[in-house]
KOLVEXRO-437017 format. One record per atom (N, C-alpha, C, O): x, z, y; residue number from 0; residue in three letters. Coordinates in nm, 2 decimals. Example, Ala and Ser with C-alpha at 12.3 -4.5 7.8 and 13.67 -1.06 7.14 Angstrom:
BEGIN
[[1.32,0.78,-0.57],0,ALA];
[[1.23,0.78,-0.45],0,ALA];
[[1.32,0.78,-0.33],0,ALA];
[[1.42,0.85,-0.33],0,ALA];
[[1.28,0.71,-0.22],1,SER];
[[1.37,0.71,-0.11],1,SER];
[[1.29,0.79,0.00],1,SER];
[[1.34,0.80,0.11],1,SER];
end
This chain:
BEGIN
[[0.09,0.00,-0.12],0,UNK];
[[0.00,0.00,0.00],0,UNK];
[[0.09,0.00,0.12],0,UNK];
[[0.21,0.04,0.12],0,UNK];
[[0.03,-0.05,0.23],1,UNK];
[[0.10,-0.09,0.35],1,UNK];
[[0.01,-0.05,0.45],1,UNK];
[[-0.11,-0.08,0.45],1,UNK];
[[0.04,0.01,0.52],2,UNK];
[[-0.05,0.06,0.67],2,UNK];
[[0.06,0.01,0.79],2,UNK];
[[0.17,0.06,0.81],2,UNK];
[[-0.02,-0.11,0.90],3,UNK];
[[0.06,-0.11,0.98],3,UNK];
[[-0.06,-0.03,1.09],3,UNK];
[[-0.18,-0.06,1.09],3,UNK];
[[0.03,0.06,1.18],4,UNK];
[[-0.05,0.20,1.25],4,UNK];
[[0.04,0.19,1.35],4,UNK];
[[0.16,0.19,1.35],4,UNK];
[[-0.08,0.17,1.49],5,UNK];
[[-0.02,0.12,1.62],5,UNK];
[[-0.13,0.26,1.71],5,UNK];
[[-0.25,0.26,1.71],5,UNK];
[[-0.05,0.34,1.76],6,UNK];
[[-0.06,0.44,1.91],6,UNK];
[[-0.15,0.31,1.97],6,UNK];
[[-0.13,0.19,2.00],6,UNK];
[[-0.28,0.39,1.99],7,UNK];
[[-0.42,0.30,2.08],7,UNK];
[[-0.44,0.42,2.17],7,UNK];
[[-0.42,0.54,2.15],7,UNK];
[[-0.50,0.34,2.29],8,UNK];
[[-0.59,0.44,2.40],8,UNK];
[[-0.69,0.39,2.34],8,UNK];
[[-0.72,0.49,2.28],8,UNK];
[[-0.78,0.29,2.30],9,UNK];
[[-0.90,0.24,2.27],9,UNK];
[[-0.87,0.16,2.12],9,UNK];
[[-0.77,0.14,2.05],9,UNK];
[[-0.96,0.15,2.12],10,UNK];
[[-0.99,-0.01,1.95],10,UNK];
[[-1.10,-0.02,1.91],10,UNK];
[[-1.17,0.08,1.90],10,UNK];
[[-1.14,-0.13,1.89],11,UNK];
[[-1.26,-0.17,1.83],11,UNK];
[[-1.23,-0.31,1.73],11,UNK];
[[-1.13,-0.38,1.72],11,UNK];
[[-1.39,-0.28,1.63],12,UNK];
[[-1.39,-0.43,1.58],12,UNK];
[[-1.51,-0.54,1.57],12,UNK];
[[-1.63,-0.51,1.54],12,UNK];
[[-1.50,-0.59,1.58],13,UNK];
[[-1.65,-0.70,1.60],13,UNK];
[[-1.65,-0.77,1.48],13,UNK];
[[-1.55,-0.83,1.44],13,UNK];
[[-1.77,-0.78,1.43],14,UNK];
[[-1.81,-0.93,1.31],14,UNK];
[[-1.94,-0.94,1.37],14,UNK];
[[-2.03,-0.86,1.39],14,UNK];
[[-1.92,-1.09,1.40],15,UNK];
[[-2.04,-1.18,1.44],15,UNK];
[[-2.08,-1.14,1.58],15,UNK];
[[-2.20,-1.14,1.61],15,UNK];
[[-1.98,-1.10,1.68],16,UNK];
[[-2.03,-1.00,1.82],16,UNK];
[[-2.06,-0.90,1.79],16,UNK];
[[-2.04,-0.82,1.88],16,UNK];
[[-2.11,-0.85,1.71],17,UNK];
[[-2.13,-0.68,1.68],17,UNK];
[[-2.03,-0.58,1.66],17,UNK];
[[-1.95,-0.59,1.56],17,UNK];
[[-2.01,-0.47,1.76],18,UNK];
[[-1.94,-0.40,1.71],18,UNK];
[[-1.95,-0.31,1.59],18,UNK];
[[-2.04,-0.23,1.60],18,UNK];
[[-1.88,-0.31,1.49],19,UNK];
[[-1.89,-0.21,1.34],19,UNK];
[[-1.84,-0.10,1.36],19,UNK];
[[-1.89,0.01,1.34],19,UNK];
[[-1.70,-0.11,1.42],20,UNK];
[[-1.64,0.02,1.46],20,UNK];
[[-1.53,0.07,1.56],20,UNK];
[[-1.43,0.00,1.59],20,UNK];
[[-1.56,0.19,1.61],21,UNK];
[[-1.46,0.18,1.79],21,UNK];
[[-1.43,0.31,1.81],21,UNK];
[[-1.52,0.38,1.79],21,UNK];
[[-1.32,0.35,1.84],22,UNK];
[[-1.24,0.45,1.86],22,UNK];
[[-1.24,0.47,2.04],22,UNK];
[[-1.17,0.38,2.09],22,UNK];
[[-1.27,0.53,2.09],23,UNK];
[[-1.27,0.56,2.27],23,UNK];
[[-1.18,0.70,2.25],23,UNK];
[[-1.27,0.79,2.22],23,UNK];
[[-1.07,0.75,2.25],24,UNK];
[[-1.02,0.91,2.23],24,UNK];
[[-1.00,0.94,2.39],24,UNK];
[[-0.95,0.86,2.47],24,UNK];
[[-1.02,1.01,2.39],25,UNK];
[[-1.00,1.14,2.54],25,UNK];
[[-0.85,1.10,2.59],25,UNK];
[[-0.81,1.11,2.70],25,UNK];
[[-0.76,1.05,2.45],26,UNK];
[[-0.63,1.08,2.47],26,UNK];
[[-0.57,0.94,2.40],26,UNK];
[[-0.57,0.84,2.47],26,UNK];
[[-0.53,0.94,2.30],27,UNK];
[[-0.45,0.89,2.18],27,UNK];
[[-0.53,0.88,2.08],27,UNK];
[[-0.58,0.98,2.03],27,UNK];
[[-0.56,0.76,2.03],28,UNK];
[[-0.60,0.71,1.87],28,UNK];
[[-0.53,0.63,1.80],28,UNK];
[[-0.45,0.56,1.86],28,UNK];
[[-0.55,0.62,1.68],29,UNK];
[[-0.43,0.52,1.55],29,UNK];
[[-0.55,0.44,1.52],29,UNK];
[[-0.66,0.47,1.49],29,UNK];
[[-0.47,0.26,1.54],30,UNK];
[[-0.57,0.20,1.47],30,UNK];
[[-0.43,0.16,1.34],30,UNK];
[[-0.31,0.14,1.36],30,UNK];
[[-0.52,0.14,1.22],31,UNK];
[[-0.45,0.13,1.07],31,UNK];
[[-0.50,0.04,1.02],31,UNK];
[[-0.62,0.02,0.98],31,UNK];
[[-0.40,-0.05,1.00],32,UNK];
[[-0.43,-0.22,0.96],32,UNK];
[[-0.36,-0.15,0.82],32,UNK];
[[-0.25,-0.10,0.81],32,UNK];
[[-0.44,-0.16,0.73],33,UNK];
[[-0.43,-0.13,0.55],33,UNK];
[[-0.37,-0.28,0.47],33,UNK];
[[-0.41,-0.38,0.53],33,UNK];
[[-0.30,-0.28,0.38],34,UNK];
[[-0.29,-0.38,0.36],34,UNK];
[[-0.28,-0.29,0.18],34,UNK];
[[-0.23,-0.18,0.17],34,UNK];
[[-0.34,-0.38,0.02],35,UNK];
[[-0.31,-0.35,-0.05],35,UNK];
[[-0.23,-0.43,-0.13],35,UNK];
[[-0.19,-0.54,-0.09],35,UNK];
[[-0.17,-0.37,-0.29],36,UNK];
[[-0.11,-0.48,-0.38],36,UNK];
[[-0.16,-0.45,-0.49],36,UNK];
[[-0.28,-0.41,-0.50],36,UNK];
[[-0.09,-0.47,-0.59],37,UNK];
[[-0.18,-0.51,-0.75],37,UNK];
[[-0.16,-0.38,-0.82],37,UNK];
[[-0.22,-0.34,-0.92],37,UNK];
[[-0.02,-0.29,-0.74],38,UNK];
[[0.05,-0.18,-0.83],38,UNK];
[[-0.02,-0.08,-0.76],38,UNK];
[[0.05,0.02,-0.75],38,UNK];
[[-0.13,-0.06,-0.69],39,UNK];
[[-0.17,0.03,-0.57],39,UNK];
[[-0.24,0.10,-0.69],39,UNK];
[[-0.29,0.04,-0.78],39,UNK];
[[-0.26,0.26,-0.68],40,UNK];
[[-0.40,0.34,-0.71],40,UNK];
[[-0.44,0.41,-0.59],40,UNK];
[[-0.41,0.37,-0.48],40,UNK];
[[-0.51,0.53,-0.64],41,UNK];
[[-0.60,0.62,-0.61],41,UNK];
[[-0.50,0.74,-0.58],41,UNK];
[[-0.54,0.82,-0.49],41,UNK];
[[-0.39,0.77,-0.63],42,UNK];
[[-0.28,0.84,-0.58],42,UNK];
[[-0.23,0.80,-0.49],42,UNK];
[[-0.20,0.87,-0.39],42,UNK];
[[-0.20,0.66,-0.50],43,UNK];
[[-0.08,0.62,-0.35],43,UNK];
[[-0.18,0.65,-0.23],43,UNK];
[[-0.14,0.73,-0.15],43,UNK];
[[-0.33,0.57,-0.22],44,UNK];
[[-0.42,0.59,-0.15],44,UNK];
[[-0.46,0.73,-0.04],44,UNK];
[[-0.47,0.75,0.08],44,UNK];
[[-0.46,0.80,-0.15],45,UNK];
[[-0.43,0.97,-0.11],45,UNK];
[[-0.30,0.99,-0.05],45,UNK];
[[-0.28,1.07,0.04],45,UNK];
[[-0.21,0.93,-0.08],46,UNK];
[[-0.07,0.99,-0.04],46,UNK];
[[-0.04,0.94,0.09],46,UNK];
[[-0.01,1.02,0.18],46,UNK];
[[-0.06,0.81,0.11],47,UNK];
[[-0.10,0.73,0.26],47,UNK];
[[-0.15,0.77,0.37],47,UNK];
[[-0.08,0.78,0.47],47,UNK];
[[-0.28,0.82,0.35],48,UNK];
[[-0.37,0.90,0.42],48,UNK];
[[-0.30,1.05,0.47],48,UNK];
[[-0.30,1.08,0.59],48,UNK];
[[-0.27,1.09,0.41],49,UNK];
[[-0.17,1.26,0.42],49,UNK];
[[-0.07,1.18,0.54],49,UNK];
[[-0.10,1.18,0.66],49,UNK];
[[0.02,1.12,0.48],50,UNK];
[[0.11,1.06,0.59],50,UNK];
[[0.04,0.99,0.69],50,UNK];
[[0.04,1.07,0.79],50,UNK];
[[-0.02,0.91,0.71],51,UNK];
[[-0.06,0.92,0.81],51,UNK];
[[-0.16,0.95,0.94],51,UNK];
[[-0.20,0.92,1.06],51,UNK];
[[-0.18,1.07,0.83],52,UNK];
[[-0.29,1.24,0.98],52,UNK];
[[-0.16,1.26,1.02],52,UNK];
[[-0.14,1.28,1.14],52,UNK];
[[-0.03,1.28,0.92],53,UNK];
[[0.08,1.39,0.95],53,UNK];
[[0.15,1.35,1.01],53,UNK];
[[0.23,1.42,1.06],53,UNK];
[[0.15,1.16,1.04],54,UNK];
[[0.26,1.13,1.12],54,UNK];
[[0.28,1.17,1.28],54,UNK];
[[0.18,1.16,1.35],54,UNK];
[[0.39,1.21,1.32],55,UNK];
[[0.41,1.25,1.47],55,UNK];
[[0.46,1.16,1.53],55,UNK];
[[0.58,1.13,1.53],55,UNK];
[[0.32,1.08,1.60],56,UNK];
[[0.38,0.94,1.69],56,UNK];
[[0.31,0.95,1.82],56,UNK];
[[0.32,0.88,1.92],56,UNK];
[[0.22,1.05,1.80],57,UNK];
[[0.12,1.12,1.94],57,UNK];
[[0.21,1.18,2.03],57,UNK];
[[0.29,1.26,1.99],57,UNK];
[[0.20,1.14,2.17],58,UNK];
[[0.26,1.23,2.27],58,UNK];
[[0.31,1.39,2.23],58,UNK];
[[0.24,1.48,2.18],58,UNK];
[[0.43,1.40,2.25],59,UNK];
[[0.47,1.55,2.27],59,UNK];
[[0.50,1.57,2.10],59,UNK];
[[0.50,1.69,2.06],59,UNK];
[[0.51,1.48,2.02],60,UNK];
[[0.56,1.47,1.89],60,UNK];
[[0.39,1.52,1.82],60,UNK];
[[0.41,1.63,1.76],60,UNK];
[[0.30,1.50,1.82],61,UNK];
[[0.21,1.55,1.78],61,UNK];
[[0.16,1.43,1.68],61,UNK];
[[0.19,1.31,1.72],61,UNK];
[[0.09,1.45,1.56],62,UNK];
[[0.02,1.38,1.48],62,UNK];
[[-0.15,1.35,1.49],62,UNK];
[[-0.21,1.39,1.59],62,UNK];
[[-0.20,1.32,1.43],63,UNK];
[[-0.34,1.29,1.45],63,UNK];
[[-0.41,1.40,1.38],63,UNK];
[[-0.53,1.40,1.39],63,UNK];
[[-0.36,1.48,1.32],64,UNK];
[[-0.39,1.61,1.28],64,UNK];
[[-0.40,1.71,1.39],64,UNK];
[[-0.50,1.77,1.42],64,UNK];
[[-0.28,1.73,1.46],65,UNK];
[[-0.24,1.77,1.56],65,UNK];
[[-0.35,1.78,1.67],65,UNK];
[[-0.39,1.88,1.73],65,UNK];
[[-0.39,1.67,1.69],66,UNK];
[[-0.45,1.62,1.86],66,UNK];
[[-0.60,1.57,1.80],66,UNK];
[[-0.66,1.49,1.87],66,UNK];
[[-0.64,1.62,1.69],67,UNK];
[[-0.75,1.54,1.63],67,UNK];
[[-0.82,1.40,1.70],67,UNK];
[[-0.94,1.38,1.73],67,UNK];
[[-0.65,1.30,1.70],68,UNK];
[[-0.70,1.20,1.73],68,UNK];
[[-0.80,1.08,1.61],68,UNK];
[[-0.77,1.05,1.49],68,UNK];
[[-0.90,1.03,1.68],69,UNK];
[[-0.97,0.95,1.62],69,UNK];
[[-0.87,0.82,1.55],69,UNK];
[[-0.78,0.76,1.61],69,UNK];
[[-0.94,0.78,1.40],70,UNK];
[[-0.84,0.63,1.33],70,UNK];
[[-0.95,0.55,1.30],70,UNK];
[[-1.05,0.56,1.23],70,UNK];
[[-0.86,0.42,1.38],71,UNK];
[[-1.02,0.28,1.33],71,UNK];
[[-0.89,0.23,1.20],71,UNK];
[[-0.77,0.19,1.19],71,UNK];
[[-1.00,0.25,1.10],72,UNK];
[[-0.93,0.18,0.95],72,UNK];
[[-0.99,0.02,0.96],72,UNK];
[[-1.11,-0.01,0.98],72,UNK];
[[-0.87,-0.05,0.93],73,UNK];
[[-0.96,-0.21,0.90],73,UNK];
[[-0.82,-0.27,0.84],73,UNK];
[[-0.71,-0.28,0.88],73,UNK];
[[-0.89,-0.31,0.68],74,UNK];
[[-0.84,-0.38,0.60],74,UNK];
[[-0.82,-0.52,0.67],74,UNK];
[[-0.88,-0.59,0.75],74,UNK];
[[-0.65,-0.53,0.56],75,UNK];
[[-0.57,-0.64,0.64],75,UNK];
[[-0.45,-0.69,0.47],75,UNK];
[[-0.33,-0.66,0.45],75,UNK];
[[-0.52,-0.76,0.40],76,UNK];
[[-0.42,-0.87,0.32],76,UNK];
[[-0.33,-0.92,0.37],76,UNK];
[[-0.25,-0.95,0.27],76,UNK];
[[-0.28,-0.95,0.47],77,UNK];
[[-0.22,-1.04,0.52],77,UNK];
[[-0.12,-0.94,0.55],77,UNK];
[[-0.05,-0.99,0.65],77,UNK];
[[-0.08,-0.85,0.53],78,UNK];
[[0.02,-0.75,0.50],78,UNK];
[[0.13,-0.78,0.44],78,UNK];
[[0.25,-0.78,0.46],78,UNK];
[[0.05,-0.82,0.33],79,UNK];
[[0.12,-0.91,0.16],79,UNK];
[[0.15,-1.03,0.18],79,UNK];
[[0.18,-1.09,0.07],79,UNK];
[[0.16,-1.12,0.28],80,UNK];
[[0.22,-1.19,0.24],80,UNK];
[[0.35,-1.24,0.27],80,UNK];
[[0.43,-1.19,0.36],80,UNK];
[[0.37,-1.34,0.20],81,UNK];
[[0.50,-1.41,0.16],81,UNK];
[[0.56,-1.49,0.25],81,UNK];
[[0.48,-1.58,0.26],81,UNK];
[[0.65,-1.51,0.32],82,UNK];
[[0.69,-1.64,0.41],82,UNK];
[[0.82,-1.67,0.38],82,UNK];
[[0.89,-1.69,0.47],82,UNK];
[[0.88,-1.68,0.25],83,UNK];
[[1.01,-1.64,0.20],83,UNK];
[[1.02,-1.84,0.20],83,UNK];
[[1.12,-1.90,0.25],83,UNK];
[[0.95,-1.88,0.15],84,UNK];
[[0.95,-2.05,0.13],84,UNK];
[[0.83,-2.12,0.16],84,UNK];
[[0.72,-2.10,0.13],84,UNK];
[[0.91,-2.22,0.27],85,UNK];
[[0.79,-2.31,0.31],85,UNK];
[[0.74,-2.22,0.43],85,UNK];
[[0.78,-2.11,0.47],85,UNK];
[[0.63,-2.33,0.49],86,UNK];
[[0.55,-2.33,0.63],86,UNK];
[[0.47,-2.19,0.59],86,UNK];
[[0.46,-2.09,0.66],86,UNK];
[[0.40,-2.24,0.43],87,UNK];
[[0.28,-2.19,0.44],87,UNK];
[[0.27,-2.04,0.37],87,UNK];
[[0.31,-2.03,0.26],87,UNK];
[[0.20,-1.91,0.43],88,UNK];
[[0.22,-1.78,0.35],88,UNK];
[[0.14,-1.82,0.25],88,UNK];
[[0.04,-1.89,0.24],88,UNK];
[[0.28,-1.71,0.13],89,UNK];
[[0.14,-1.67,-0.01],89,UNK];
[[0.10,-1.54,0.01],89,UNK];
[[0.16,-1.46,0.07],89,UNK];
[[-0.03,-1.54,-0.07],90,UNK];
[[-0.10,-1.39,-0.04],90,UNK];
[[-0.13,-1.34,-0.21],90,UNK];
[[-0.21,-1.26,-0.27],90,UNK];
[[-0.01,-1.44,-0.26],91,UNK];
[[-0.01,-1.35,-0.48],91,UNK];
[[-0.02,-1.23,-0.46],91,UNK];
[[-0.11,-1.18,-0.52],91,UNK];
[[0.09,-1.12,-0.34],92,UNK];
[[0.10,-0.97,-0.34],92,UNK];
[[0.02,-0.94,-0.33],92,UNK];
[[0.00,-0.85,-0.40],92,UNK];
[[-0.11,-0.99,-0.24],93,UNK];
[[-0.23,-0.91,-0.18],93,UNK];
[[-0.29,-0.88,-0.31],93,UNK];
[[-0.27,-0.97,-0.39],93,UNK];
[[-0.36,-0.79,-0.34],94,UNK];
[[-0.45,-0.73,-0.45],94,UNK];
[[-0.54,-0.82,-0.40],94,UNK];
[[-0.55,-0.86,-0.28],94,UNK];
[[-0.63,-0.85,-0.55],95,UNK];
[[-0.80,-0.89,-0.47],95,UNK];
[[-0.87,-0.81,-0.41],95,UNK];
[[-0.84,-0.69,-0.39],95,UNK];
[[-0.99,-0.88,-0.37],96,UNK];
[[-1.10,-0.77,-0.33],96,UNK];
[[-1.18,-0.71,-0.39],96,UNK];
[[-1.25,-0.64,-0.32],96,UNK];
[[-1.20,-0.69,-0.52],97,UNK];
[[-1.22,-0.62,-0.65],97,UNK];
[[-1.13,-0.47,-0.65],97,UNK];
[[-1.17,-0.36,-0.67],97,UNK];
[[-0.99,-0.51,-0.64],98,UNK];
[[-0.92,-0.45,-0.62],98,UNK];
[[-0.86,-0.34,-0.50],98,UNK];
[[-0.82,-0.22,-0.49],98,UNK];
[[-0.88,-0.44,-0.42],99,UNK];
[[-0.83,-0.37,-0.26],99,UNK];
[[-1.00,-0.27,-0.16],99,UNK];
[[-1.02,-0.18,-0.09],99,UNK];
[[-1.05,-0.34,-0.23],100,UNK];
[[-1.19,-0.26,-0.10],100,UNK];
[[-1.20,-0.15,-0.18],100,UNK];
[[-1.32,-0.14,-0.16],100,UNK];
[[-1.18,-0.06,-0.25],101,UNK];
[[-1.28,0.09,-0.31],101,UNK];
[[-1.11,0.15,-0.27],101,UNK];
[[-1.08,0.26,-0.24],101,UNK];
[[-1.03,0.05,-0.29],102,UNK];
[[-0.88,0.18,-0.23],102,UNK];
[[-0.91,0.20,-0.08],102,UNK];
[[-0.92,0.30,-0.02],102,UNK];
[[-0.92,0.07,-0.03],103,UNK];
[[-0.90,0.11,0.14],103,UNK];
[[-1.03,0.22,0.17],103,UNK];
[[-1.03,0.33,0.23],103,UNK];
[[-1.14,0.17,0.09],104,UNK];
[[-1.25,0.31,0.13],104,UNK];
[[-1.18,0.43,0.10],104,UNK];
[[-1.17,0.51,0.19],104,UNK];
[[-1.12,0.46,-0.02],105,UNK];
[[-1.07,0.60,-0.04],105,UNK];
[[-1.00,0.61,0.05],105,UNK];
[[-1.03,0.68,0.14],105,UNK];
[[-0.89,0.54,0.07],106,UNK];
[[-0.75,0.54,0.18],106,UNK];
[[-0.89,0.65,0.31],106,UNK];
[[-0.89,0.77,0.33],106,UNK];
[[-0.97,0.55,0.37],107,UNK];
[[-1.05,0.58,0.47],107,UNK];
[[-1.13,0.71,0.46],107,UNK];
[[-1.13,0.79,0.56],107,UNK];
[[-1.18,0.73,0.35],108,UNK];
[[-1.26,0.85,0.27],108,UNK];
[[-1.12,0.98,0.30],108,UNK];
[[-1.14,1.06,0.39],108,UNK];
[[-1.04,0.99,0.26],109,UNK];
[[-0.94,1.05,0.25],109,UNK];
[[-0.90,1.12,0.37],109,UNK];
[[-0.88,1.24,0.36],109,UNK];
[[-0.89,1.05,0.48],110,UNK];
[[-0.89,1.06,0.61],110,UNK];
[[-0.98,1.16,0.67],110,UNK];
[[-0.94,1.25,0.73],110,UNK];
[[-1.10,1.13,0.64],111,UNK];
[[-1.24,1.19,0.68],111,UNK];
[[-1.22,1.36,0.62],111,UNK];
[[-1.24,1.47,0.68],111,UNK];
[[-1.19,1.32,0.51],112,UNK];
[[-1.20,1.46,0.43],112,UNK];
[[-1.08,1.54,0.44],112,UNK];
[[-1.06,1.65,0.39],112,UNK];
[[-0.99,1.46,0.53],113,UNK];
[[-0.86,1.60,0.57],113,UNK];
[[-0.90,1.62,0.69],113,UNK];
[[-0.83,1.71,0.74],113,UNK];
[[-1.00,1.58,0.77],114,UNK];
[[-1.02,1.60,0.89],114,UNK];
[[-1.07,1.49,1.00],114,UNK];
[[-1.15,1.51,1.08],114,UNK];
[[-1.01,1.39,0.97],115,UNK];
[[-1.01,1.25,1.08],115,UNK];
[[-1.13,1.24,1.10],115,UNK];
[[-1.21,1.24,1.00],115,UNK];
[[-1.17,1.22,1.23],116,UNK];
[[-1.26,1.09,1.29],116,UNK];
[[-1.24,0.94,1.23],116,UNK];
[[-1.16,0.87,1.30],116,UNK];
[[-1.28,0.91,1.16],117,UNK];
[[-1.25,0.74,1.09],117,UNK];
[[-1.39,0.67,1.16],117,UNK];
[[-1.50,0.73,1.18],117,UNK];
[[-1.36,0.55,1.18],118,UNK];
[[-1.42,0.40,1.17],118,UNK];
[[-1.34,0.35,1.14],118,UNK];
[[-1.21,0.35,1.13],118,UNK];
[[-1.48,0.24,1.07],119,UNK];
[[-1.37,0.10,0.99],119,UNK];
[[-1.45,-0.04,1.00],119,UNK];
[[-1.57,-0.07,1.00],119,UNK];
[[-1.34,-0.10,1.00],120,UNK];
[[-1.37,-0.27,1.01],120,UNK];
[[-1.55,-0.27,0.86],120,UNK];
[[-1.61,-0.18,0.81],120,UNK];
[[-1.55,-0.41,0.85],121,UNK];
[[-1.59,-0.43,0.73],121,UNK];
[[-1.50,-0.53,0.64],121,UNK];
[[-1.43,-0.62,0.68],121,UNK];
[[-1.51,-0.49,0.54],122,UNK];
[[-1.43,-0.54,0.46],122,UNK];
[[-1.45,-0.70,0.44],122,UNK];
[[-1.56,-0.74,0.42],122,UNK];
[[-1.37,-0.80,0.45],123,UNK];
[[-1.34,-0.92,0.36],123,UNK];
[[-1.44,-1.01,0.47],123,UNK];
[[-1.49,-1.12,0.45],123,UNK];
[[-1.46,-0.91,0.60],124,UNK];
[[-1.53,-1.01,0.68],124,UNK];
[[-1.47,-1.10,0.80],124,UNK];
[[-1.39,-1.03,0.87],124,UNK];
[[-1.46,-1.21,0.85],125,UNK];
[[-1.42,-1.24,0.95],125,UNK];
[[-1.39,-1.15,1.09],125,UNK];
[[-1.47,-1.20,1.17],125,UNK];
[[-1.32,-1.05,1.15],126,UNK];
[[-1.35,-0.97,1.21],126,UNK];
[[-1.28,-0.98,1.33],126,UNK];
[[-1.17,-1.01,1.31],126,UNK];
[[-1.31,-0.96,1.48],127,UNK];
[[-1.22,-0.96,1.59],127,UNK];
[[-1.19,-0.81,1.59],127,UNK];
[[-1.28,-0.73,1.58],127,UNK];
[[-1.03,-0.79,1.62],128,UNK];
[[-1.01,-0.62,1.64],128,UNK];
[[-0.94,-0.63,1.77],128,UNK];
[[-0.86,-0.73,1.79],128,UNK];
[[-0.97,-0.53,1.87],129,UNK];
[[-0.96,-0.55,2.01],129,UNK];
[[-0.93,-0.41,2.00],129,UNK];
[[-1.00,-0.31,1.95],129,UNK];
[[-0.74,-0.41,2.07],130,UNK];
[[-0.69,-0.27,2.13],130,UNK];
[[-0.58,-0.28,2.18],130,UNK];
[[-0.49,-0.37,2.18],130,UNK];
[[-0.58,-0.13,2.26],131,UNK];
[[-0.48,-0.13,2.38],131,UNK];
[[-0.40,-0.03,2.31],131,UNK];
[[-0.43,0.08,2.27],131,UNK];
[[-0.29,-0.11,2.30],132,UNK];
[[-0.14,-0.02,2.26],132,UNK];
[[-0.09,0.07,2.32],132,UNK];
[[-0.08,0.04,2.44],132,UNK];
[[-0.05,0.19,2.31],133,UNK];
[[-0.01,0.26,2.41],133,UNK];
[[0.17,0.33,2.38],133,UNK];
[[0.22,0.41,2.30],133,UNK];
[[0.21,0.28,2.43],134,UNK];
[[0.37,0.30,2.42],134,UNK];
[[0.41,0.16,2.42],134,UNK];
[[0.53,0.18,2.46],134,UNK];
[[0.41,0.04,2.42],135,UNK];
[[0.32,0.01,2.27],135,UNK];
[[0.47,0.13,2.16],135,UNK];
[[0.58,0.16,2.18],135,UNK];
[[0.35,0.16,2.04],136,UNK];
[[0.42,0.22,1.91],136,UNK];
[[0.34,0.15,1.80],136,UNK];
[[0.22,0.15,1.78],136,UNK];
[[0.44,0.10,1.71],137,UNK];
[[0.41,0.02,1.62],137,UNK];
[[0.46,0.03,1.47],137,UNK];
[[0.55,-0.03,1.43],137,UNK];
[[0.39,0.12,1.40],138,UNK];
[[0.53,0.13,1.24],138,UNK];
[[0.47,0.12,1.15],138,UNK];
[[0.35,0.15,1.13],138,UNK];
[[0.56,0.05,1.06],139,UNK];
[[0.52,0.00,0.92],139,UNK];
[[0.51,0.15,0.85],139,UNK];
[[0.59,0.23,0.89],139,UNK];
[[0.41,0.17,0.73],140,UNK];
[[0.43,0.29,0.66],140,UNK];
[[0.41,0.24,0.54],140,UNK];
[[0.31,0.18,0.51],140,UNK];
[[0.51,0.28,0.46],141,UNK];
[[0.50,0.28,0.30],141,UNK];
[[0.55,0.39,0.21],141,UNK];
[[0.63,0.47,0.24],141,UNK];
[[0.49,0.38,0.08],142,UNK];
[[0.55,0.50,0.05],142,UNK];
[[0.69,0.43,-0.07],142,UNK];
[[0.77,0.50,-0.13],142,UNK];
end
């Protein structure tokens, strides 16, 4: 599993002009672009989630635990892929959607149940995500 988790003042996401889900925080929010693979469980899932309430990338070294900052979760394959040969990416790494949507729910479930404020994209849909970076802070997390 792959979470790229970017420091937001705001985020949102839209399918079809509707917004599904939006983070407005007083202060600091994480939005968490998920990405899954084929070797992923229900452990790594959980273990992801822990690291990223706990990460300290909030002002004054503080985590989202910390600052009970709000996280917009929205699944993102395109994590996985490939640009090693050729123009065009492969996305073999990406797990299917069979596969990847009931982790990123837990990944997101997980969140909720240590504490977080979560929204989330919808899954496997066309979706616009609209947010303001703040630092910009941008990190890859894996375990």
């Amino acid at each position: 599993m792959r979470v790229l988790v970017q420091r937001v003042t705001s985020a949102s996401v839209s399918v079809g002009g509707d917004v599904v889900g939006e983070i407005r925080p007083s202060g600091q929010g994480l939005l968490a672009l998920v990405g899954v693979t084929h070797s992923d469980t229900d452990a790594i899932a959980n273990r992801m989630a822990e690291k990223l309430w706990q990460l300290r990338i909030l002002d004054d070294e503080r985590s989202a635990a910390d600052a009970a900052a709000p996280i917009l979760v929205i699944s993102q394959f395109t994590l996985y892929a490939s640009t090693v040969k050729g123009r065009r990416p492969s996305w073999n790494a990406a797990a299917p959607g069979a596969v990847a949507e009931p982790l990123v729910t837990l990944f997101a479930n997980a969140l909720r149940e240590l504490g977080a404020q979560v929204e989330t994209g919808l899954f496997g849909a066309d979706m616009q995500v609209e947010s303001v970076n703040d630092g910009p802070v941008t990190l890859l997390l894996e375990l």
